[in-house]
PyMOL Python script that loads the backbone (N, CA, C, O; Angstrom):
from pymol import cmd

cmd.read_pdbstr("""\
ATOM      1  N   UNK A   1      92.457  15.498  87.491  1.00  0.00           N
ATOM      2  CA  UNK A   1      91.649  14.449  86.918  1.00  0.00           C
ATOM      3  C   UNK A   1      91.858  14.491  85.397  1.00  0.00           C
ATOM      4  O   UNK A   1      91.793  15.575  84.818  1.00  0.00           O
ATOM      5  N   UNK A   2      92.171  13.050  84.547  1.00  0.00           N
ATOM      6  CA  UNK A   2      92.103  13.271  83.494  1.00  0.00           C
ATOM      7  C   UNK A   2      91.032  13.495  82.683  1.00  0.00           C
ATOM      8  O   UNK A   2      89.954  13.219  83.209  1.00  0.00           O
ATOM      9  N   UNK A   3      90.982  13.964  81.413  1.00  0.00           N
ATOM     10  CA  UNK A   3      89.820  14.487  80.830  1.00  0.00           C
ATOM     11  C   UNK A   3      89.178  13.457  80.162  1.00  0.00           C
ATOM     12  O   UNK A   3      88.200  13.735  79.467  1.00  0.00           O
ATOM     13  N   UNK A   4      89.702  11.912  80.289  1.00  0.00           N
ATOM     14  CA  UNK A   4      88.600  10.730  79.808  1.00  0.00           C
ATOM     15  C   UNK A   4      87.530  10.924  81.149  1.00  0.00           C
ATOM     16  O   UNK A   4      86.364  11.319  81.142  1.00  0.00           O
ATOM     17  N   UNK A   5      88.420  10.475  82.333  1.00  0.00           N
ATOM     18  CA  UNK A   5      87.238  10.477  83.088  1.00  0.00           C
ATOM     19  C   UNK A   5      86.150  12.008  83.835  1.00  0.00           C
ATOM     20  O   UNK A   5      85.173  11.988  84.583  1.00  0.00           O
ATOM     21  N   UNK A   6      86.913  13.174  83.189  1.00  0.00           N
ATOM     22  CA  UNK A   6      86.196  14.593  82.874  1.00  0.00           C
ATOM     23  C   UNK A   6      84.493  13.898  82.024  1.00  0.00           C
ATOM     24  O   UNK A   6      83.320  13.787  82.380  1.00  0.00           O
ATOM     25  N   UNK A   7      85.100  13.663  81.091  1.00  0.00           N
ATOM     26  CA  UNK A   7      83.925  13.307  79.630  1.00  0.00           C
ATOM     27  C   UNK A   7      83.044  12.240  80.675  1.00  0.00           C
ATOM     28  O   UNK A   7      81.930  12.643  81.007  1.00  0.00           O
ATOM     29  N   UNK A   8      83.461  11.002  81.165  1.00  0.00           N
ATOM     30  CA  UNK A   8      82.764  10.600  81.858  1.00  0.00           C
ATOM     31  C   UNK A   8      82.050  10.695  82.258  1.00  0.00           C
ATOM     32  O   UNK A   8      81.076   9.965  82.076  1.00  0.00           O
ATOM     33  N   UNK A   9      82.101  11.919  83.272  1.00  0.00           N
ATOM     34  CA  UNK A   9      81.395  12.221  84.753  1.00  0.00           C
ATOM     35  C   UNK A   9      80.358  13.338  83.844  1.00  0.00           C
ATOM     36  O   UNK A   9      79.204  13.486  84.247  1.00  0.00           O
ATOM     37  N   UNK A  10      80.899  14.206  82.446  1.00  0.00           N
ATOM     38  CA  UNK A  10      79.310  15.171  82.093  1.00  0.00           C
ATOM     39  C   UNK A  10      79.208  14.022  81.399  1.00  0.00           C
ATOM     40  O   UNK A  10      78.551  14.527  80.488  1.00  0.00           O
ATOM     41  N   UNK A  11      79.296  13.067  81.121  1.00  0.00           N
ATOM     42  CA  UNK A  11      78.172  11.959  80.529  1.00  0.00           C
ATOM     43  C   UNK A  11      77.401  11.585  81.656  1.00  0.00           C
ATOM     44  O   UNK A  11      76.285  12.088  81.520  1.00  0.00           O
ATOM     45  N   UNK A  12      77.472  10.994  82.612  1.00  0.00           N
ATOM     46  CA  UNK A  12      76.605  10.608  83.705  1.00  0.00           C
ATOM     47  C   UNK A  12      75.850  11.933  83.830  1.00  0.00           C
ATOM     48  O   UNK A  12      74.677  11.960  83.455  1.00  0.00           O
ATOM     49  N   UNK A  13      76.342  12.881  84.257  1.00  0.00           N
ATOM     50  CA  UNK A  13      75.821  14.723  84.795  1.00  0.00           C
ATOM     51  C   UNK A  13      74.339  14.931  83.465  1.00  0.00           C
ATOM     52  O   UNK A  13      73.210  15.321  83.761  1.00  0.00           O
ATOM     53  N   UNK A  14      74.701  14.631  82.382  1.00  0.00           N
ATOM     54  CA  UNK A  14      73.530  14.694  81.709  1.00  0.00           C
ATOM     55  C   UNK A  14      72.683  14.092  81.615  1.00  0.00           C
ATOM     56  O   UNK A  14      71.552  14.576  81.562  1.00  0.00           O
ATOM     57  N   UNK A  15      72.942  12.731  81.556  1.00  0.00           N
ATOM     58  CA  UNK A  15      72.013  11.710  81.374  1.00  0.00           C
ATOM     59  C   UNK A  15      70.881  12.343  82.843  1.00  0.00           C
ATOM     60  O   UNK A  15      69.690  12.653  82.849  1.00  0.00           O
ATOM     61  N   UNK A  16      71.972  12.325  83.991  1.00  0.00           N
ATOM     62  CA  UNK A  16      70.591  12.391  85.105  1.00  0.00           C
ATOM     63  C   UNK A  16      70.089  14.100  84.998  1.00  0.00           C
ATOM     64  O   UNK A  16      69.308  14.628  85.789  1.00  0.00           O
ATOM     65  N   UNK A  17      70.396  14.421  84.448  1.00  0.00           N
ATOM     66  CA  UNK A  17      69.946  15.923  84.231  1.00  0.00           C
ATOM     67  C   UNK A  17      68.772  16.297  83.485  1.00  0.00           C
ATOM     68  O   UNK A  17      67.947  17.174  83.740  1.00  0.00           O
ATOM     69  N   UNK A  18      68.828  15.548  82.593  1.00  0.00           N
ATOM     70  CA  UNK A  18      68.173  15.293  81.433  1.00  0.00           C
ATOM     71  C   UNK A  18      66.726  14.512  81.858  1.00  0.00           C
ATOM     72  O   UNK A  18      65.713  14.742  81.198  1.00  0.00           O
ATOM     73  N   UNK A  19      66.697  13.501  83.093  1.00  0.00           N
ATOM     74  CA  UNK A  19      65.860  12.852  83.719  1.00  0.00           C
ATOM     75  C   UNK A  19      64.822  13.365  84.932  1.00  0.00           C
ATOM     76  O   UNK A  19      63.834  12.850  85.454  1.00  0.00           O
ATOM     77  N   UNK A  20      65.616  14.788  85.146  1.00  0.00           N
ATOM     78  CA  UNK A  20      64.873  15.973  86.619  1.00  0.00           C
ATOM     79  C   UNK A  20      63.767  16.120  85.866  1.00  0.00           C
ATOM     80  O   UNK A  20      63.478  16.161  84.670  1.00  0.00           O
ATOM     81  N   UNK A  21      62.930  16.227  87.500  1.00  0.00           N
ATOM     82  CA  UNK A  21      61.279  16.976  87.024  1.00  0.00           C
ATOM     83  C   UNK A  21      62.364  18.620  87.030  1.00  0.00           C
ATOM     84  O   UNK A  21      63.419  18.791  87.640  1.00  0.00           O
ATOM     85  N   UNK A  22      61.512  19.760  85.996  1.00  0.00           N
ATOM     86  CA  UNK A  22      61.786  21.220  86.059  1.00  0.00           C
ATOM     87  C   UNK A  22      62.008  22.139  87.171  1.00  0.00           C
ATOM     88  O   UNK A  22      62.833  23.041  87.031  1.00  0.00           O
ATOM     89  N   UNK A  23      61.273  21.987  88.407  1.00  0.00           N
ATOM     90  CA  UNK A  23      61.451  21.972  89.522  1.00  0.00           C
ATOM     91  C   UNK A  23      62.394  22.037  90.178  1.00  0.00           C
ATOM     92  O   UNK A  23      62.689  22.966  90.930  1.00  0.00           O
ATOM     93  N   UNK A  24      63.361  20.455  89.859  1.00  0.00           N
ATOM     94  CA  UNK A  24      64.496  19.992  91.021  1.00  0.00           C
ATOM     95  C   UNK A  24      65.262  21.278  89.869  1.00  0.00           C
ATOM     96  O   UNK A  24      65.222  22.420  90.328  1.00  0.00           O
ATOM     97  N   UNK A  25      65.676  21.180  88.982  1.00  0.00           N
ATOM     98  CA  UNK A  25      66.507  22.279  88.524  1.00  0.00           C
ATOM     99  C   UNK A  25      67.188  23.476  89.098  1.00  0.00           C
ATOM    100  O   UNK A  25      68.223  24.007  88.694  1.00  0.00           O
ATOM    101  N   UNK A  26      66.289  23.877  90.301  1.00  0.00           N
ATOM    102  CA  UNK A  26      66.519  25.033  90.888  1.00  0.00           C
ATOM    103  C   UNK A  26      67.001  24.247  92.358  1.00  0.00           C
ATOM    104  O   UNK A  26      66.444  24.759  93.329  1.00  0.00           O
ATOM    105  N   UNK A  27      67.519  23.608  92.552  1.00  0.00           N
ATOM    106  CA  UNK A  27      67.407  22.758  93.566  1.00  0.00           C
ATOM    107  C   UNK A  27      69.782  22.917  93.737  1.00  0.00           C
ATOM    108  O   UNK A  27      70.556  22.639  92.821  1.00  0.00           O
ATOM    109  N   UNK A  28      70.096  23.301  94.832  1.00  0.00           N
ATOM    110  CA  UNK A  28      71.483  24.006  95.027  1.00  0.00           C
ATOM    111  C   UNK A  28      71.722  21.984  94.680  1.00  0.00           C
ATOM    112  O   UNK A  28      70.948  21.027  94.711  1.00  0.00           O
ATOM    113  N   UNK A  29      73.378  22.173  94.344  1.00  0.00           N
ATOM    114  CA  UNK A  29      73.877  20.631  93.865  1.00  0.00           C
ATOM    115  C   UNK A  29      75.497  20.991  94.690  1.00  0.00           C
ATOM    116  O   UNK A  29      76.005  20.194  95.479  1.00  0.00           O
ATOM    117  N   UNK A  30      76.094  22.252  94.338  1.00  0.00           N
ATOM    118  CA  UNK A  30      77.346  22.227  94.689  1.00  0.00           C
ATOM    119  C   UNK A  30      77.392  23.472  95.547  1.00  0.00           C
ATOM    120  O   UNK A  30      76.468  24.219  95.869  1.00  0.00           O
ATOM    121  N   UNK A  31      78.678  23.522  95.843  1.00  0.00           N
ATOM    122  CA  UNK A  31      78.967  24.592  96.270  1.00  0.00           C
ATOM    123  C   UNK A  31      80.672  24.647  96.324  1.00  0.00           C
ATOM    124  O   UNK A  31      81.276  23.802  96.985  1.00  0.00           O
ATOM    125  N   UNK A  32      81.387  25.697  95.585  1.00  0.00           N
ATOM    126  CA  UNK A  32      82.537  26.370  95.230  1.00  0.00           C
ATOM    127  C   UNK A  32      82.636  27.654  95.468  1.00  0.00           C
ATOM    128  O   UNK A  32      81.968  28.663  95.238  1.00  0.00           O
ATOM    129  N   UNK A  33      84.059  27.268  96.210  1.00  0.00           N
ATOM    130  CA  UNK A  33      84.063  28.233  96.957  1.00  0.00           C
ATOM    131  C   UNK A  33      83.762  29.109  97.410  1.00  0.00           C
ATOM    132  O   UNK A  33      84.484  30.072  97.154  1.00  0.00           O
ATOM    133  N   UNK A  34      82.753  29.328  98.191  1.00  0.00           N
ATOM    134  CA  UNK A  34      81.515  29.655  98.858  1.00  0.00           C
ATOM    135  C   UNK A  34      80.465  30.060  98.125  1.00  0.00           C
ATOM    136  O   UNK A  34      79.683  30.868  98.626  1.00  0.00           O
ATOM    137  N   UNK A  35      80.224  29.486  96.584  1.00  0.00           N
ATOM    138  CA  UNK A  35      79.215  30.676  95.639  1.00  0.00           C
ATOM    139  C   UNK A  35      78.667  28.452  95.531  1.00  0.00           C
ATOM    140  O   UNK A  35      79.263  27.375  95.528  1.00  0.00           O
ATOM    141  N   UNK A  36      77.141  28.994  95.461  1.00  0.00           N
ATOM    142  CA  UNK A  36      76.160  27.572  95.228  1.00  0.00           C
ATOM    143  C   UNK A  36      75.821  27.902  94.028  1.00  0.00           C
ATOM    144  O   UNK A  36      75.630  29.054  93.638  1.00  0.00           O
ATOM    145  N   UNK A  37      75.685  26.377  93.050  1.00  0.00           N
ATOM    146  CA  UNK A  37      75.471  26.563  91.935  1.00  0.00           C
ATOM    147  C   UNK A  37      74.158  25.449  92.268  1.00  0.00           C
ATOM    148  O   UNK A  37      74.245  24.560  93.115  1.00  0.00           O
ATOM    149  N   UNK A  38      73.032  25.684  91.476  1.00  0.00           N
ATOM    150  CA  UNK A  38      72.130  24.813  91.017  1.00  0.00           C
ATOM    151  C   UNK A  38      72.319  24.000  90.115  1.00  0.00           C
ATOM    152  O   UNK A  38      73.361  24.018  89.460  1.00  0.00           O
ATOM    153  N   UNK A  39      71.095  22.898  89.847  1.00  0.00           N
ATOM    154  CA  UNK A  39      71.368  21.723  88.498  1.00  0.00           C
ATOM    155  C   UNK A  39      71.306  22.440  87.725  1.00  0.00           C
ATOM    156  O   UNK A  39      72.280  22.218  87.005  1.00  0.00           O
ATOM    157  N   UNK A  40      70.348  23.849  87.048  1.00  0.00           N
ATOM    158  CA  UNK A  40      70.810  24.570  85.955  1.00  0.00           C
ATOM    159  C   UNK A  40      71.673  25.191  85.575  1.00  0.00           C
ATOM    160  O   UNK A  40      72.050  25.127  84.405  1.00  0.00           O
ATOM    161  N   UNK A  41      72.339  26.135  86.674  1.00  0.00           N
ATOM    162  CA  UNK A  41      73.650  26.408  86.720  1.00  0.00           C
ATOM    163  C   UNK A  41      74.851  25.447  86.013  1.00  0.00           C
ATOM    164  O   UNK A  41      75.297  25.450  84.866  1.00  0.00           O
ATOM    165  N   UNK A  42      75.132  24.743  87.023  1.00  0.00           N
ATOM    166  CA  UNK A  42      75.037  23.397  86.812  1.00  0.00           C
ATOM    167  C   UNK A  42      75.516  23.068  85.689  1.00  0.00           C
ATOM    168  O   UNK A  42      76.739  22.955  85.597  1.00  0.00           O
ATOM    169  N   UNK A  43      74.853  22.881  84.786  1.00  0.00           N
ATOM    170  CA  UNK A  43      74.339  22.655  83.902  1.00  0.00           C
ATOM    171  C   UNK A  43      74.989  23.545  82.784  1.00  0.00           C
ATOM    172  O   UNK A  43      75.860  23.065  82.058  1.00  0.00           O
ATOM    173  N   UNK A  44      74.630  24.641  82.669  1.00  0.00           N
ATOM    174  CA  UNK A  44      75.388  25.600  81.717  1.00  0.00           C
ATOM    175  C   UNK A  44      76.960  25.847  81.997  1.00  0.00           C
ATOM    176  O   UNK A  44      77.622  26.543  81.229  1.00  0.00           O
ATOM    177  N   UNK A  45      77.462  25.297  83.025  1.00  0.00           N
ATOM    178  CA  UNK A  45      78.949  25.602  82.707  1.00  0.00           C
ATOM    179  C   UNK A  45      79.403  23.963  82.264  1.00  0.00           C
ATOM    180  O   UNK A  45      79.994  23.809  81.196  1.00  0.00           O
ATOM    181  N   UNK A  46      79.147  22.973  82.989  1.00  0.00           N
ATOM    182  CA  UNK A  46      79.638  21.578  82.583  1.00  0.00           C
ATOM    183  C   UNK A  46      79.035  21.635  80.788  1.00  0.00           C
ATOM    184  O   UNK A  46      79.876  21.498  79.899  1.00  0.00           O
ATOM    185  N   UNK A  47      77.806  21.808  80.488  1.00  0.00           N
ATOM    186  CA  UNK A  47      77.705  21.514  78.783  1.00  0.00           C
ATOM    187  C   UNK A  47      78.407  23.066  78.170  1.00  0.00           C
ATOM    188  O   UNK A  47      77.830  23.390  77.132  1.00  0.00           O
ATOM    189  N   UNK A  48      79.687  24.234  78.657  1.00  0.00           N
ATOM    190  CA  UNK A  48      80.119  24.546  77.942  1.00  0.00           C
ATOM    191  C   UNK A  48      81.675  24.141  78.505  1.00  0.00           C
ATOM    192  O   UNK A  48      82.626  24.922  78.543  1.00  0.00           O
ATOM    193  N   UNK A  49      81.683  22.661  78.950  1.00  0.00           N
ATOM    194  CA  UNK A  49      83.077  22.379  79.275  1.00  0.00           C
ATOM    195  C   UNK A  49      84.083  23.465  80.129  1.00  0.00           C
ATOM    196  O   UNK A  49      85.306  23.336  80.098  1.00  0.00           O
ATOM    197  N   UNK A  50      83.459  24.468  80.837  1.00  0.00           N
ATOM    198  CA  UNK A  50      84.363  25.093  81.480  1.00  0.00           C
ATOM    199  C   UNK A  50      85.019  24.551  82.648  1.00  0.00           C
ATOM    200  O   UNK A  50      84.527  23.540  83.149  1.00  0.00           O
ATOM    201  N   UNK A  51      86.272  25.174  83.270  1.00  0.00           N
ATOM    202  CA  UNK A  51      86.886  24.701  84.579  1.00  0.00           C
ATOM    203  C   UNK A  51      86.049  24.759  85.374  1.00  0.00           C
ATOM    204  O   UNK A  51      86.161  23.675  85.947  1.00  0.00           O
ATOM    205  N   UNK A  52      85.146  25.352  85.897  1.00  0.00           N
ATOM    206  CA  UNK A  52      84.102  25.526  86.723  1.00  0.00           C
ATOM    207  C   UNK A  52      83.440  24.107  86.629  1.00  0.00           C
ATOM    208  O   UNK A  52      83.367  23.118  87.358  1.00  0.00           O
ATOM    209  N   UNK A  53      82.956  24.504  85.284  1.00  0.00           N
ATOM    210  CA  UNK A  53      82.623  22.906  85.457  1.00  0.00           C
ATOM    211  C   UNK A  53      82.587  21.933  85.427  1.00  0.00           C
ATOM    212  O   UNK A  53      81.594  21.252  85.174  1.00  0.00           O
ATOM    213  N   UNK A  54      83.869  21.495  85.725  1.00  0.00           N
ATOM    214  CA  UNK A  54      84.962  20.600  85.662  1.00  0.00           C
ATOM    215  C   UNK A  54      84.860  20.217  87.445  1.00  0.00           C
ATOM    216  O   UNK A  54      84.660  19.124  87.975  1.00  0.00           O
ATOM    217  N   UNK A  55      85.095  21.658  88.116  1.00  0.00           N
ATOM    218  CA  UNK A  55      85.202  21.411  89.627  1.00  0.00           C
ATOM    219  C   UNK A  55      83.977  21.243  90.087  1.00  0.00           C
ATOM    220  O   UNK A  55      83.843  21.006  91.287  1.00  0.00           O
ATOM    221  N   UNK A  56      82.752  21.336  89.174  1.00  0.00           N
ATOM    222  CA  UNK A  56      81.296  21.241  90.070  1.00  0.00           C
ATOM    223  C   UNK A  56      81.287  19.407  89.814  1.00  0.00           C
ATOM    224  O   UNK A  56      80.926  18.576  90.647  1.00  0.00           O
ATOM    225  N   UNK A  57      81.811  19.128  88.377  1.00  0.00           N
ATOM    226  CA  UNK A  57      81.373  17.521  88.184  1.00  0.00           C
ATOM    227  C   UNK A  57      82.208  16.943  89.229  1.00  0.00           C
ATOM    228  O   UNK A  57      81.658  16.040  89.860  1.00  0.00           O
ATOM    229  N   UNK A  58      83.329  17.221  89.549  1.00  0.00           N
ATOM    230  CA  UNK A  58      83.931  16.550  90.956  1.00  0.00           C
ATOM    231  C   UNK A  58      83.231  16.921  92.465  1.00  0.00           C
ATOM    232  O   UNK A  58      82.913  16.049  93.273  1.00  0.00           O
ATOM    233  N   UNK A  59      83.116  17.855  92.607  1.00  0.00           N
ATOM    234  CA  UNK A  59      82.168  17.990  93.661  1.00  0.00           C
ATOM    235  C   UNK A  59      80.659  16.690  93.704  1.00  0.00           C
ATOM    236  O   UNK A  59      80.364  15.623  94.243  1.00  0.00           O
ATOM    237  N   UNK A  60      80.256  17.402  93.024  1.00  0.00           N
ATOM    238  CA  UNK A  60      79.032  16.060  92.307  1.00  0.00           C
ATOM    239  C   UNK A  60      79.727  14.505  92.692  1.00  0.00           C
ATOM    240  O   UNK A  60      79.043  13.622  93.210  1.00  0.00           O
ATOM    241  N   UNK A  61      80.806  14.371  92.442  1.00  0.00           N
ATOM    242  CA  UNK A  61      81.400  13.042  92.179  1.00  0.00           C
ATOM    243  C   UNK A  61      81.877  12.785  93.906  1.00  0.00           C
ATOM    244  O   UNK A  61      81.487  11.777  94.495  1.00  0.00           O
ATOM    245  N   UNK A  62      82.433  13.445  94.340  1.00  0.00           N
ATOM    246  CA  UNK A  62      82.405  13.201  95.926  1.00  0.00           C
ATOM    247  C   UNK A  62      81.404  12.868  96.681  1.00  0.00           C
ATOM    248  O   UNK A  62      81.431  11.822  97.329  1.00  0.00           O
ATOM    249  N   UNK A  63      80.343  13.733  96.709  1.00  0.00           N
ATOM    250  CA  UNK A  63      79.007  13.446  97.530  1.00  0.00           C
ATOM    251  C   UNK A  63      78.448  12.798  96.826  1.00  0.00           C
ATOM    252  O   UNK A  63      77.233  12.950  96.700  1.00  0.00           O
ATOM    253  N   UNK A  64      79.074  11.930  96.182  1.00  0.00           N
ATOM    254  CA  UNK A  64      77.803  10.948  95.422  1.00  0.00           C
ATOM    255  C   UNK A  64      76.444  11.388  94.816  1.00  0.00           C
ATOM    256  O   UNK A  64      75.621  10.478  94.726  1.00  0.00           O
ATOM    257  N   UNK A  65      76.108  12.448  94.442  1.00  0.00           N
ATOM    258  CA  UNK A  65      75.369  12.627  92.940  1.00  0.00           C
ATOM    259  C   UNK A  65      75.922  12.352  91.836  1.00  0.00           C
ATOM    260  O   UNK A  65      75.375  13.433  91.623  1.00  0.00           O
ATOM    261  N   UNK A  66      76.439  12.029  90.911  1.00  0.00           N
ATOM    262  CA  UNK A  66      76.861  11.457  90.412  1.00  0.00           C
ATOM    263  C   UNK A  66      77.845  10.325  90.231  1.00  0.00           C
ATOM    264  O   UNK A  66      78.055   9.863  89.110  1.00  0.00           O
TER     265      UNK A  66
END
""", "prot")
cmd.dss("prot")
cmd.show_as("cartoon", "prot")
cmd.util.cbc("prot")
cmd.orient("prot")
């Protein structure tokens, strides 16, 4: 995937992130290769741009959360 539509998808990933009651936060979103990440999880690897979370915003992007 190119990295315009990378930037894309943590633009959408935040905006609705940014919109959770505190709660859903803890709430599983992905799952790679066999390890589940939460929206906070989540969260801390896509806003430090890692590959990880690169493969969670596509995951996200398949099942339609984002």
């Amino acid at each position: 995937m190119n990295m315009e539509k990378i930037e894309q998808l943590r633009a959408k990933f935040l905006k609705v992130y940014a919109s959770l009651p505190e709660p859903e936060g803890y709430q599983i979103v992905a799952v790679i290769e066999g390890k589940t990440y939460s929206w906070n999880k989540a969260y801390a690897e896509i806003s430090d741009k890692t590959a990880l979370g690169d493969k969670i915003l596509e995951k996200m992007r398949l099942v339609g959360i984002i």
